[in-house]
PQR file of N, CA, C, O and H, with PARSE charges and radii, in Angstrom:
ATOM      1  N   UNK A   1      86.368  75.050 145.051 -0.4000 1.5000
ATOM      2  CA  UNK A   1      87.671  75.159 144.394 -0.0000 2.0000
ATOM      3  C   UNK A   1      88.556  76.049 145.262  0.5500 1.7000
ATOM      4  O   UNK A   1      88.496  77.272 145.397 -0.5500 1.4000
ATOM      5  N   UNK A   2      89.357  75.205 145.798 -0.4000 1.5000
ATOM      6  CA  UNK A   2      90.160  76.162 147.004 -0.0000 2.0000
ATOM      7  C   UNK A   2      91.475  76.870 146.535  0.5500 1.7000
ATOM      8  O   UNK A   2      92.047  77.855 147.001 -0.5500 1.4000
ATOM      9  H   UNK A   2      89.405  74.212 145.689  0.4000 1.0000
ATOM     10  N   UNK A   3      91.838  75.907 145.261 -0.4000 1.5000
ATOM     11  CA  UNK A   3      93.070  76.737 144.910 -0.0000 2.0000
ATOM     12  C   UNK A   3      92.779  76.393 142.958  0.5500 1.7000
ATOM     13  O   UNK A   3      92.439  75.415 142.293 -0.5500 1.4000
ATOM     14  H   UNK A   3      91.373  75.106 144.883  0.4000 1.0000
ATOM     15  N   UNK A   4      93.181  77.929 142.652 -0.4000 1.5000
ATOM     16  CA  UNK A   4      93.446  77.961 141.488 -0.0000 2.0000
ATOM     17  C   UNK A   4      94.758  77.183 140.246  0.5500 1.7000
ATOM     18  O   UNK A   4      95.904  77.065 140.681 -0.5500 1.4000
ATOM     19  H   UNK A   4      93.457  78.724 143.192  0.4000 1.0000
ATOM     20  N   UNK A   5      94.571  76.889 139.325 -0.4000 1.5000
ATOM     21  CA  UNK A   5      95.956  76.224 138.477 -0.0000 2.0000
ATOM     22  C   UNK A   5      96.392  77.602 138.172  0.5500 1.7000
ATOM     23  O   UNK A   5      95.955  78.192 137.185 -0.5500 1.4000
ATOM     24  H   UNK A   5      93.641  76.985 138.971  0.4000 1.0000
ATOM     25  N   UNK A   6      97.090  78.039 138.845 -0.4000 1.5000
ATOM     26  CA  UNK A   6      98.672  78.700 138.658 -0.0000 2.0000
ATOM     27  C   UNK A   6      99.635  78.227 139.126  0.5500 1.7000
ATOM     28  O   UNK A   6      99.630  77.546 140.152 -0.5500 1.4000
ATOM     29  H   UNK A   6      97.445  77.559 139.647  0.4000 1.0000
ATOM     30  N   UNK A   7     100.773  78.547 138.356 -0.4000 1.5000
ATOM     31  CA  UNK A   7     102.186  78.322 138.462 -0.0000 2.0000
ATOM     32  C   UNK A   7     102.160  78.322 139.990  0.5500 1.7000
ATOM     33  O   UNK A   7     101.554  79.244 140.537 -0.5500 1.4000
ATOM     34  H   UNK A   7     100.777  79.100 137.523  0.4000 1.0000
ATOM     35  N   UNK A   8     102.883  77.181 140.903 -0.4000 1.5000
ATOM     36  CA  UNK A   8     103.129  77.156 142.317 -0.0000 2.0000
ATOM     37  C   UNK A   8     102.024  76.739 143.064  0.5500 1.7000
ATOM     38  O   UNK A   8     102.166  76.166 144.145 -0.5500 1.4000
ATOM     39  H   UNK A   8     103.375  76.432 140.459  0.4000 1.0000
ATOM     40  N   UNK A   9     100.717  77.031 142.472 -0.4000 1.5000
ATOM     41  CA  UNK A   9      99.497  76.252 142.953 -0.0000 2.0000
ATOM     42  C   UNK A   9      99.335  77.376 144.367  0.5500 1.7000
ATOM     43  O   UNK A   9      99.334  77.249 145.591 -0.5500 1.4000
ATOM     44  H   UNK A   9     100.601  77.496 141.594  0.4000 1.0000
ATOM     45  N   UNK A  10      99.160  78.929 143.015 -0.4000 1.5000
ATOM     46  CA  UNK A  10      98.555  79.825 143.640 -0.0000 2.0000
ATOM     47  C   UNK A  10      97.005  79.795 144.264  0.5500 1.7000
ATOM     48  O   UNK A  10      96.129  79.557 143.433 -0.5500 1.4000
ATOM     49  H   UNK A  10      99.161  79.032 142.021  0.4000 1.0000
ATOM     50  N   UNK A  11      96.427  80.090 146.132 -0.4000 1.5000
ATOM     51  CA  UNK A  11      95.421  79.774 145.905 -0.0000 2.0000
ATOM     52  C   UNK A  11      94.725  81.127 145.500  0.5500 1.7000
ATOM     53  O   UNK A  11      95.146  81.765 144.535 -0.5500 1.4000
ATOM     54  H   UNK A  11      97.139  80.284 146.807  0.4000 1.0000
ATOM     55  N   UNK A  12      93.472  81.628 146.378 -0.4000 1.5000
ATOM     56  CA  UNK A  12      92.417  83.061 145.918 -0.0000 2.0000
ATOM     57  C   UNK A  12      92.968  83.589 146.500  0.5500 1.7000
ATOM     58  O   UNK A  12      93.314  84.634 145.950 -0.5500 1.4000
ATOM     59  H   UNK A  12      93.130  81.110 147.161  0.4000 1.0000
ATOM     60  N   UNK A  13      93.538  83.409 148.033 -0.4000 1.5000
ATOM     61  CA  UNK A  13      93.825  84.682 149.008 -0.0000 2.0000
ATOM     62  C   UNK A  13      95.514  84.600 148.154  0.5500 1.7000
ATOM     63  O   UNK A  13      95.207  84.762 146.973 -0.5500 1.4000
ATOM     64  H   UNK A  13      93.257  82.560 148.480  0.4000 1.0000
ATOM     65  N   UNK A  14      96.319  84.512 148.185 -0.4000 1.5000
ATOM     66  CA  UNK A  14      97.275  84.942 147.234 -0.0000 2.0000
ATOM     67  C   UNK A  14      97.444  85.674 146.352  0.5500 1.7000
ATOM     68  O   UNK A  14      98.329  86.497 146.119 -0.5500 1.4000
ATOM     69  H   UNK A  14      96.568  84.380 149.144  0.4000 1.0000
ATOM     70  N   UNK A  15      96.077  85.204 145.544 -0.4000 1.5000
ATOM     71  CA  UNK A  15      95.729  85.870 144.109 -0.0000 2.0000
ATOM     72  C   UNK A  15      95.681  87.386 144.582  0.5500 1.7000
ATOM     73  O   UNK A  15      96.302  88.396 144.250 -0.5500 1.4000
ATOM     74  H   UNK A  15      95.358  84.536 145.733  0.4000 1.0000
ATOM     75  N   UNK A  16      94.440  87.045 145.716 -0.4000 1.5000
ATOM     76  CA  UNK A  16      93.471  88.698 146.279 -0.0000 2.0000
ATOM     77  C   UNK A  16      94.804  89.744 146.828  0.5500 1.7000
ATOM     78  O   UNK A  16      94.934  90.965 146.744 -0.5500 1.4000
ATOM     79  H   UNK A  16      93.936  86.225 145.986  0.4000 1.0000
ATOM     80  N   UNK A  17      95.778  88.589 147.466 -0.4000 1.5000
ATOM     81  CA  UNK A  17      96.768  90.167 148.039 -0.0000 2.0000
ATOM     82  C   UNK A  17      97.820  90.713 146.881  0.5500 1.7000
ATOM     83  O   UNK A  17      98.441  91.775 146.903 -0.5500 1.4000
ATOM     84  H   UNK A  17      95.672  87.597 147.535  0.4000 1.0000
ATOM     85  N   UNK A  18      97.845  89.615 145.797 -0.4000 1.5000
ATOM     86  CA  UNK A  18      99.133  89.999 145.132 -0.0000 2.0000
ATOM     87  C   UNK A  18      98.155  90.968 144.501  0.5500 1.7000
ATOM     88  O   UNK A  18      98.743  92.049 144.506 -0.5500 1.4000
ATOM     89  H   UNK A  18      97.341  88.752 145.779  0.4000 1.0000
ATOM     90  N   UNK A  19      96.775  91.147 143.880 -0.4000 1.5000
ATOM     91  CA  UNK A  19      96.256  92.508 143.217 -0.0000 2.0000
ATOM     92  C   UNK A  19      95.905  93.250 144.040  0.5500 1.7000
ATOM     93  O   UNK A  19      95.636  94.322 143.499 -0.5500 1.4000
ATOM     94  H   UNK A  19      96.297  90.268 143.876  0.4000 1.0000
ATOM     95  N   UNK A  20      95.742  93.285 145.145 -0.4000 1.5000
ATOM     96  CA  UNK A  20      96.007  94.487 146.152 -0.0000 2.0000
ATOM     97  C   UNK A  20      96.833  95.279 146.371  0.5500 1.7000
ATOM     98  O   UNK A  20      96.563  96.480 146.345 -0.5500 1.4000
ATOM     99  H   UNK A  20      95.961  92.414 145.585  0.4000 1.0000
ATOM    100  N   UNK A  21      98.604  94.618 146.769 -0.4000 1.5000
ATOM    101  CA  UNK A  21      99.438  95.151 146.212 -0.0000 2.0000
ATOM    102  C   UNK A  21      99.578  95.916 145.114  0.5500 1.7000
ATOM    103  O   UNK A  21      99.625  97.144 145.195 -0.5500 1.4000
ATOM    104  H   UNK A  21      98.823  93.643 146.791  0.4000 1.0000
ATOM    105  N   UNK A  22      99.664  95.212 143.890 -0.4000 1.5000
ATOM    106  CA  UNK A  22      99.600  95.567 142.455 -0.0000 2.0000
ATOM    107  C   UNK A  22      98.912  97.048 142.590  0.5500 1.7000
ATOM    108  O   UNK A  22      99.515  97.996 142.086 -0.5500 1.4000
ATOM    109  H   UNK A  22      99.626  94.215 143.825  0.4000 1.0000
ATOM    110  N   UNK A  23      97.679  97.268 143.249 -0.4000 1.5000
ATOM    111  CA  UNK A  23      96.479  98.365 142.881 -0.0000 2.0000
ATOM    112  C   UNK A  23      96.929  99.210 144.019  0.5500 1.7000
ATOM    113  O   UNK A  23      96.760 100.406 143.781 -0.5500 1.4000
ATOM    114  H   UNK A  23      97.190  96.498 143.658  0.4000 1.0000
ATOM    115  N   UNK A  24      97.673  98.849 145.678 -0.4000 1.5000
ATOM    116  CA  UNK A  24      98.329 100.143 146.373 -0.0000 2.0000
ATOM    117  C   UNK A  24      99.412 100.891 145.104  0.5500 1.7000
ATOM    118  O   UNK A  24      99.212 101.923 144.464 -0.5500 1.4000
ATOM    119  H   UNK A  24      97.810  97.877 145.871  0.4000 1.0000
ATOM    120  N   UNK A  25     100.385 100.103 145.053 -0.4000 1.5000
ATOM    121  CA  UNK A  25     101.568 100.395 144.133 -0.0000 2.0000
ATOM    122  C   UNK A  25     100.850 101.285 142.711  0.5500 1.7000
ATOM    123  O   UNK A  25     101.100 102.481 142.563 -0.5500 1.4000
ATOM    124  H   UNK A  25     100.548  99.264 145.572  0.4000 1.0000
ATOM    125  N   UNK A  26     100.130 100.675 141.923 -0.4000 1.5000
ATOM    126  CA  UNK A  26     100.586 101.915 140.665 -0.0000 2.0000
ATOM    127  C   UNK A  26      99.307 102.556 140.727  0.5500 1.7000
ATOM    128  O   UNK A  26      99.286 103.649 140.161 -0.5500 1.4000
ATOM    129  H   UNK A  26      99.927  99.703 142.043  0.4000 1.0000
ATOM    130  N   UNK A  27      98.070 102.128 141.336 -0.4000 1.5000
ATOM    131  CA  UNK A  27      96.871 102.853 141.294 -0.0000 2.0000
ATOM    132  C   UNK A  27      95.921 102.360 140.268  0.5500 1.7000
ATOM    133  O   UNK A  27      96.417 101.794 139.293 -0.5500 1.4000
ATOM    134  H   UNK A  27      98.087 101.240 141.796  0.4000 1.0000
ATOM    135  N   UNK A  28      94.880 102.461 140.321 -0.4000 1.5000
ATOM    136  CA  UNK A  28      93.136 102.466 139.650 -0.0000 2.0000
ATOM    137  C   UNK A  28      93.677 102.731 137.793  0.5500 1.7000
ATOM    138  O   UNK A  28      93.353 102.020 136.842 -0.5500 1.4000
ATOM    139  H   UNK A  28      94.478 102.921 141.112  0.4000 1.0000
ATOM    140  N   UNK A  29      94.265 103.555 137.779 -0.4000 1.5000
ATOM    141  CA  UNK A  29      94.104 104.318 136.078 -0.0000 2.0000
ATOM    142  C   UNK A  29      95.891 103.504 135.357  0.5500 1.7000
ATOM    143  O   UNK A  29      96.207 103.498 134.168 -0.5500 1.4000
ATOM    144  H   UNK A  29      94.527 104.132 138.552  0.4000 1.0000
ATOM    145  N   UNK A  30      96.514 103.074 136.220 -0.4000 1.5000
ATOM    146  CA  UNK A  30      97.746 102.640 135.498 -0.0000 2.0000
ATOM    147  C   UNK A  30      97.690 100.967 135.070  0.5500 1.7000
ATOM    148  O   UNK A  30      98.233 100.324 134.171 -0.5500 1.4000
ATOM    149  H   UNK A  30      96.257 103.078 137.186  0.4000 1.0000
ATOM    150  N   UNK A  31      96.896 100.664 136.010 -0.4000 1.5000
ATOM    151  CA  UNK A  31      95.927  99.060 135.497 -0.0000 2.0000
ATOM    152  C   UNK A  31      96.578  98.426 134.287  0.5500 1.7000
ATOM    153  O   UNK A  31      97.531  97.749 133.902 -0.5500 1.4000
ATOM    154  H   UNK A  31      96.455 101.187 136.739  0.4000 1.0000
ATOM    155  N   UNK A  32      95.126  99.264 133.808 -0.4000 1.5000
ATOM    156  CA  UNK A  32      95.226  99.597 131.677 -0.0000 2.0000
ATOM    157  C   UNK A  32      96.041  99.127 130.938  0.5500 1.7000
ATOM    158  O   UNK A  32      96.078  98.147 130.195 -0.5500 1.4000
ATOM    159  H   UNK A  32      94.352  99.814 134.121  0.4000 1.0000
ATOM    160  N   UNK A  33      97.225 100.536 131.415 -0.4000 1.5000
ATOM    161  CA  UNK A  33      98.226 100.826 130.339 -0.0000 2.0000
ATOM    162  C   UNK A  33      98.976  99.339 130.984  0.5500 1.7000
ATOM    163  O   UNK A  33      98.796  98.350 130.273 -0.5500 1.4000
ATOM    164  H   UNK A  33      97.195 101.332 132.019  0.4000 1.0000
ATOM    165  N   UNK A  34      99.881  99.101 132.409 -0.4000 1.5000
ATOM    166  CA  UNK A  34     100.105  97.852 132.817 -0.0000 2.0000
ATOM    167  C   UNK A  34     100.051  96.406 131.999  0.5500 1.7000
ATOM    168  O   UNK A  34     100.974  95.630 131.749 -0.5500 1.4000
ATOM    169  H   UNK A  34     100.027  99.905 132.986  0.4000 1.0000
ATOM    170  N   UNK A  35      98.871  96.336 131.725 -0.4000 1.5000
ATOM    171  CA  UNK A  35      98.151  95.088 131.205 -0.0000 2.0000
ATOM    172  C   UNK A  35      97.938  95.052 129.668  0.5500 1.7000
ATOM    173  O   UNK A  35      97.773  93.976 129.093 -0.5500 1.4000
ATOM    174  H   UNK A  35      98.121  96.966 131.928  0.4000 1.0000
ATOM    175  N   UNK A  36      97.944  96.306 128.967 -0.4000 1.5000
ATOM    176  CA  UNK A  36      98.161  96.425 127.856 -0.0000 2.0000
ATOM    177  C   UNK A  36      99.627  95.922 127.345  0.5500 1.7000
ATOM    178  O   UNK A  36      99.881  95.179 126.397 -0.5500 1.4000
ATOM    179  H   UNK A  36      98.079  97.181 129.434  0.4000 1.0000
ATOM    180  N   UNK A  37     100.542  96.578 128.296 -0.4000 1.5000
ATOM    181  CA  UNK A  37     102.152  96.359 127.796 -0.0000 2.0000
ATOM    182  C   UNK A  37     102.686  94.598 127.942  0.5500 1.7000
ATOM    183  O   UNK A  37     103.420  93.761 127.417 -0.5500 1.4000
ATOM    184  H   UNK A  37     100.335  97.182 129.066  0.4000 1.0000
ATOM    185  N   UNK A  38     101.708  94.801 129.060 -0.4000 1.5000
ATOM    186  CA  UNK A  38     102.056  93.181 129.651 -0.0000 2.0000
ATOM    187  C   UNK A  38     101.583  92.166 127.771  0.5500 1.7000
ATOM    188  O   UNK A  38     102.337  91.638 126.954 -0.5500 1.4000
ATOM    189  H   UNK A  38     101.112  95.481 129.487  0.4000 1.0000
ATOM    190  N   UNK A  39     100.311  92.289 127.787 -0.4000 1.5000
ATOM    191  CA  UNK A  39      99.715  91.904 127.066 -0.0000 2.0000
ATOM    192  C   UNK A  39     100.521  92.045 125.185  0.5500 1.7000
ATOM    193  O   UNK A  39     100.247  91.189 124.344 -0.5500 1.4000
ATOM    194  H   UNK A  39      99.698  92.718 128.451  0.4000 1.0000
ATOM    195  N   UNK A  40     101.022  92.677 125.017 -0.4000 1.5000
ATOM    196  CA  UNK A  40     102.331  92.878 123.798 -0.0000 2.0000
ATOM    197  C   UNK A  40     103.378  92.306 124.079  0.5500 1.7000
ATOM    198  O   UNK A  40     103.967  91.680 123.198 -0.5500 1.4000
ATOM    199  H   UNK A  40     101.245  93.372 125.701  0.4000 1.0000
ATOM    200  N   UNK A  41     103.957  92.382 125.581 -0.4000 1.5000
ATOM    201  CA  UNK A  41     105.296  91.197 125.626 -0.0000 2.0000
ATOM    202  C   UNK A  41     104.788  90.135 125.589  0.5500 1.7000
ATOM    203  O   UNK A  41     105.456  89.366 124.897 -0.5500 1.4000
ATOM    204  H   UNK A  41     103.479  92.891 126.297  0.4000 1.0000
ATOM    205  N   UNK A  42     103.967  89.721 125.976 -0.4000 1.5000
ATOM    206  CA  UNK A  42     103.100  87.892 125.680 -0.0000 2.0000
ATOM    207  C   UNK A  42     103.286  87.705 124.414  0.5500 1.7000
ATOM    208  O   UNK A  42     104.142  86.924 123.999 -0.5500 1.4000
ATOM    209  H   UNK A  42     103.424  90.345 126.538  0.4000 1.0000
ATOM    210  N   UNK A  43     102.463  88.436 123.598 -0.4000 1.5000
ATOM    211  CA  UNK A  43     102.637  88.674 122.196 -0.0000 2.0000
ATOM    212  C   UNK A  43     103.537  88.228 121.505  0.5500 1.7000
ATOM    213  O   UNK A  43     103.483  87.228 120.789 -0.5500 1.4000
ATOM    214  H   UNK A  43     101.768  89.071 123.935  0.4000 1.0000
ATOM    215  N   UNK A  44     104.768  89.210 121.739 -0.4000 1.5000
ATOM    216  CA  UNK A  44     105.698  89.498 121.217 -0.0000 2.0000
ATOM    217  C   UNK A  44     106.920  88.205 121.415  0.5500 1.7000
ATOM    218  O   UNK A  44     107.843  87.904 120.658 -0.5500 1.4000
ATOM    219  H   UNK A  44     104.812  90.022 122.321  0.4000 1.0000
ATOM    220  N   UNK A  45     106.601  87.737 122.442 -0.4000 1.5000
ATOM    221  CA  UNK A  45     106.814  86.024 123.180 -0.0000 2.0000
ATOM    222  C   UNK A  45     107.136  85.263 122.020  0.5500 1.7000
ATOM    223  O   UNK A  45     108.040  85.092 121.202 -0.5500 1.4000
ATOM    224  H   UNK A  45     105.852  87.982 123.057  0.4000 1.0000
ATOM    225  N   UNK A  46     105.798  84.820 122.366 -0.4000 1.5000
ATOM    226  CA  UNK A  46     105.102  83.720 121.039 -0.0000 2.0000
ATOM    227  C   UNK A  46     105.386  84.134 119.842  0.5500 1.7000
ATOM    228  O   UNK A  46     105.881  83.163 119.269 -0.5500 1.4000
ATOM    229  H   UNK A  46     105.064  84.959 123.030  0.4000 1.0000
ATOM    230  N   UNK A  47     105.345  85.289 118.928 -0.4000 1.5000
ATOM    231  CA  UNK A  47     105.811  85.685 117.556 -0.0000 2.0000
ATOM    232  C   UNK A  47     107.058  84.980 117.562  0.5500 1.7000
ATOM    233  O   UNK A  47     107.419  84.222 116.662 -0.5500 1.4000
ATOM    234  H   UNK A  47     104.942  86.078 119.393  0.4000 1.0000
ATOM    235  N   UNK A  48     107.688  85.241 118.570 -0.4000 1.5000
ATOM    236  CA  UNK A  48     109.444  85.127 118.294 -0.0000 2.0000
ATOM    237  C   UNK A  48     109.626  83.205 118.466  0.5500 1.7000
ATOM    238  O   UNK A  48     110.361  82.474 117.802 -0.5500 1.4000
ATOM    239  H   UNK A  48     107.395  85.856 119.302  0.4000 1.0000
ATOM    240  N   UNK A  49     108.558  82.778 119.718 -0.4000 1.5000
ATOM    241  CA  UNK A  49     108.639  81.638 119.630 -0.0000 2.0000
ATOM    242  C   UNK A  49     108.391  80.636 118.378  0.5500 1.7000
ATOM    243  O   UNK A  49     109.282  79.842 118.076 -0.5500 1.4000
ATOM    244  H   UNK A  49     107.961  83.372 120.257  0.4000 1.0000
ATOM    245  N   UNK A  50     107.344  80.674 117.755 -0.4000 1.5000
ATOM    246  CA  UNK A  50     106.381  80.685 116.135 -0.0000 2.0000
ATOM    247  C   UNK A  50     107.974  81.036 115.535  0.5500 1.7000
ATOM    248  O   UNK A  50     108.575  80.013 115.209 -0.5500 1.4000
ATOM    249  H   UNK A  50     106.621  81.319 118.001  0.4000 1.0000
ATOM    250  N   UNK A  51     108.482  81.887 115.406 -0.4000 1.5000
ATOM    251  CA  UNK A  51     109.260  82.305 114.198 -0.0000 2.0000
ATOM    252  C   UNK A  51     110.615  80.842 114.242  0.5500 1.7000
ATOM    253  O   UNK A  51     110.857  80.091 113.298 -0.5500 1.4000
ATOM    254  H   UNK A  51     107.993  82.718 115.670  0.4000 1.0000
ATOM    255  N   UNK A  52     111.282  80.816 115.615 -0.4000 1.5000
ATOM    256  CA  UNK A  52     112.030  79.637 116.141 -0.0000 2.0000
ATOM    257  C   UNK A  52     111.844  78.309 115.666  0.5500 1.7000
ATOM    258  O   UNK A  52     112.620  77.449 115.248 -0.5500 1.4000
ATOM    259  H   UNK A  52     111.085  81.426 116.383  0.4000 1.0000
ATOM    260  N   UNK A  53     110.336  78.374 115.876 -0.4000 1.5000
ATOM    261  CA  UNK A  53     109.598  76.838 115.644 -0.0000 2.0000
ATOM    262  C   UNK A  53     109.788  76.948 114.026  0.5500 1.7000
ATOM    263  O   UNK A  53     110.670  76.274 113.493 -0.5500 1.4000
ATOM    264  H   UNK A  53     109.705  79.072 116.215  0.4000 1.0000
ATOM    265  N   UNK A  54     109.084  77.667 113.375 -0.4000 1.5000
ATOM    266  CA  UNK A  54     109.583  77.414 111.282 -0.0000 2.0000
ATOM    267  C   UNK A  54     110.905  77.523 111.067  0.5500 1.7000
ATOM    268  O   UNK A  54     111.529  76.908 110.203 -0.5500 1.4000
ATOM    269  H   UNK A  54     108.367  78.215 113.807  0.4000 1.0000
ATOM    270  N   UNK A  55     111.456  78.495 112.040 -0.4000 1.5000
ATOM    271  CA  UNK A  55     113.083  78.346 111.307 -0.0000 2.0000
ATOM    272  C   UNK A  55     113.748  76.978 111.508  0.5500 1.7000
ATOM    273  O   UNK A  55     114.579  76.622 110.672 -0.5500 1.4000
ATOM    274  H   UNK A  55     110.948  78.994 112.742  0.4000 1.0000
ATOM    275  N   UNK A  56     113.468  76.220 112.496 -0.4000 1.5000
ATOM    276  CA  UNK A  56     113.595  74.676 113.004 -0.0000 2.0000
ATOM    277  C   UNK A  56     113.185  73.714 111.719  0.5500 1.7000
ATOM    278  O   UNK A  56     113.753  73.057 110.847 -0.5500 1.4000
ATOM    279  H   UNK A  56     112.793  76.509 113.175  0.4000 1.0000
ATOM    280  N   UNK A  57     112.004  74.002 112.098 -0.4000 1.5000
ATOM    281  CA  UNK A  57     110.784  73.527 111.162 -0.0000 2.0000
ATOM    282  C   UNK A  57     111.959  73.046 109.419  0.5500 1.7000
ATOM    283  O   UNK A  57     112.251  71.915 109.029 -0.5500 1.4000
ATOM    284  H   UNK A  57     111.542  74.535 112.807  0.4000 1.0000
ATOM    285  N   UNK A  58     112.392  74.571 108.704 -0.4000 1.5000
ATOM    286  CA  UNK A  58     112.999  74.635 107.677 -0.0000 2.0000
ATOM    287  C   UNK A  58     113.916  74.204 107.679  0.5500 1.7000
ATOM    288  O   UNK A  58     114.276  73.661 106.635 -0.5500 1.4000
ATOM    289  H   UNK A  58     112.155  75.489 109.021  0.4000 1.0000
ATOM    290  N   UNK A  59     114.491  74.201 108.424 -0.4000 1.5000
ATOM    291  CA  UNK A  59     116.198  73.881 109.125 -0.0000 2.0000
ATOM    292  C   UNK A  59     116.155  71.927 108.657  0.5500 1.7000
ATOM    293  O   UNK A  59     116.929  71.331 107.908 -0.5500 1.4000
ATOM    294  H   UNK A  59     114.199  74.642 109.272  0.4000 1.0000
ATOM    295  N   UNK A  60     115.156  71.461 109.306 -0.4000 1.5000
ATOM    296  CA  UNK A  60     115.058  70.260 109.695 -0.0000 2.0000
ATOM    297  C   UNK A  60     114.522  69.277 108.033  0.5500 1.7000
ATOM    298  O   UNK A  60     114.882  68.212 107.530 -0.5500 1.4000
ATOM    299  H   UNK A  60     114.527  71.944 109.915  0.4000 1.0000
ATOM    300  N   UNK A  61     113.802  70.047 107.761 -0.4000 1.5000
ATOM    301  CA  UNK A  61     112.981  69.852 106.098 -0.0000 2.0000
ATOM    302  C   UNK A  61     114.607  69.801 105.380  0.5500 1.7000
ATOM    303  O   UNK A  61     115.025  68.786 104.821 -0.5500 1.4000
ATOM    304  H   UNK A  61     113.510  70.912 108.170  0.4000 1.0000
ATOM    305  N   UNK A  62     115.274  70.852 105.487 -0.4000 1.5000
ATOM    306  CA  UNK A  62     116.238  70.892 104.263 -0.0000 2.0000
ATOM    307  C   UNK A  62     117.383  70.176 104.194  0.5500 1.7000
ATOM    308  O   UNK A  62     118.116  70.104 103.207 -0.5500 1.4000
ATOM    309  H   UNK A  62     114.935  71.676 105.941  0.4000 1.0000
ATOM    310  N   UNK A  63     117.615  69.389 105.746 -0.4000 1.5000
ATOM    311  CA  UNK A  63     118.563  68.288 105.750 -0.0000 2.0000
ATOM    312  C   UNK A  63     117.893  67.250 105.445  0.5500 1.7000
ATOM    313  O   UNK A  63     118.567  66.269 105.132 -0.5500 1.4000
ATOM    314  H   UNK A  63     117.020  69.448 106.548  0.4000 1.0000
ATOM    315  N   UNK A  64     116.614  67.131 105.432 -0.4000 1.5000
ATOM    316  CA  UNK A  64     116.344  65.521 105.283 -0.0000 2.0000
ATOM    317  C   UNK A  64     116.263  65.487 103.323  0.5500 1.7000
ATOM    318  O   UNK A  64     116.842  64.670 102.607 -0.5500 1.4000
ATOM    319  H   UNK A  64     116.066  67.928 105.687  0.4000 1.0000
ATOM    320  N   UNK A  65     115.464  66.516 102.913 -0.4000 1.5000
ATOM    321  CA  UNK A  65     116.102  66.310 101.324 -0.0000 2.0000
ATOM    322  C   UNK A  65     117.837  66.665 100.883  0.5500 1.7000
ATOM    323  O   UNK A  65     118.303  66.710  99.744 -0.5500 1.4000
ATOM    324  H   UNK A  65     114.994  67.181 103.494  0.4000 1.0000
ATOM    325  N   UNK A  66     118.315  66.811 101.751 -0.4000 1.5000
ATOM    326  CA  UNK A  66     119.662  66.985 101.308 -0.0000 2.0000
ATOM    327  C   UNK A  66     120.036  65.051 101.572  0.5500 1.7000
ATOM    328  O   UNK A  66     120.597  64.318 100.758 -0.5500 1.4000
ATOM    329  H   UNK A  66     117.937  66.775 102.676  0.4000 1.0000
ATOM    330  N   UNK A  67     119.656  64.774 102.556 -0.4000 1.5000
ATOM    331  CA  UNK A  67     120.084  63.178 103.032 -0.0000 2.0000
ATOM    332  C   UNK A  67     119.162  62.600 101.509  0.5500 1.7000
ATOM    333  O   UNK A  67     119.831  61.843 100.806 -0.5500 1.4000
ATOM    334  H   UNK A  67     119.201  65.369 103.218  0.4000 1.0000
ATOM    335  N   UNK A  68     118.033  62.845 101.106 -0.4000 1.5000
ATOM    336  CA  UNK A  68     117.488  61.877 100.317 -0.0000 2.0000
ATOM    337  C   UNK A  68     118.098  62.153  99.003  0.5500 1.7000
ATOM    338  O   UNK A  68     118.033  61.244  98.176 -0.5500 1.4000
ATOM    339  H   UNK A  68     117.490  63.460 101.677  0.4000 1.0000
ATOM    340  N   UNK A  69     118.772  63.428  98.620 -0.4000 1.5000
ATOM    341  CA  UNK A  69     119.641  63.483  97.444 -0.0000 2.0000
ATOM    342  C   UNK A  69     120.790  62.433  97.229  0.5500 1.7000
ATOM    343  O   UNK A  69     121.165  61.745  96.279 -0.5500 1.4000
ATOM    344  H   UNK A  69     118.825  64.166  99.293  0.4000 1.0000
ATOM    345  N   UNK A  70     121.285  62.663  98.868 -0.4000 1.5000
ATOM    346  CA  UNK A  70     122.512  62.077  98.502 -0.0000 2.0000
ATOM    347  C   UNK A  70     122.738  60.270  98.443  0.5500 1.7000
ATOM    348  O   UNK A  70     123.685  59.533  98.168 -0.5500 1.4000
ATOM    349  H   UNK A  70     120.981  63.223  99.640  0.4000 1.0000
ATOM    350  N   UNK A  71     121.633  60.115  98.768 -0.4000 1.5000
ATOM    351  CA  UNK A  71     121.156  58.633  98.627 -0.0000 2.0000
ATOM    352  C   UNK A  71     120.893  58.164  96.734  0.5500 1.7000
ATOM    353  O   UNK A  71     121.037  57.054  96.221 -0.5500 1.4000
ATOM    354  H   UNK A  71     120.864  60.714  98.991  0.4000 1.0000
ATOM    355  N   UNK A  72     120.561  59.210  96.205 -0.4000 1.5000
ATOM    356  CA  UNK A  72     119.821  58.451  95.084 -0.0000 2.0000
ATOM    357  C   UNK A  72     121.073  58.623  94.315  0.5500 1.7000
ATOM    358  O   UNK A  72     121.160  58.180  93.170 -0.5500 1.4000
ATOM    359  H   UNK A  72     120.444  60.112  96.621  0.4000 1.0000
TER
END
């Protein structure tokens, strides 16, 4: 497997220098916290995406019984 499915059709040696970088730049112990925060905006992503999708979701439900009211 010479290249990984990431975005751009990142392969390993890519992968290996961009966390090399990453680990000169903030160091061994900032990792963590890094990947933690990272890991809550993902989160926090999708909540908001999910919330978009039902408000749609409702949005879309309440015109079609408004159309079947006005039919009968």
């Amino acid at each position: 497997m010479t290249h990984l499915l990431f975005i751009g059709g990142l392969g390993m040696q890519e992968v290996l220098l961009i966390a090399l970088v990453v680990l000169l730049f903030f160091g061994g112990k900032k990792i963590p916290e890094l990947m933690k925060g990272l890991g809550k905006g993902v989160r926090s992503f999708k909540d908001g995406m999910n919330n978009i999708e039902s408000d749609i979701d409702q949005a879309d439900k309440g015109t079609e019984t408004g159309s079947t009211k006005e039919k009968q």
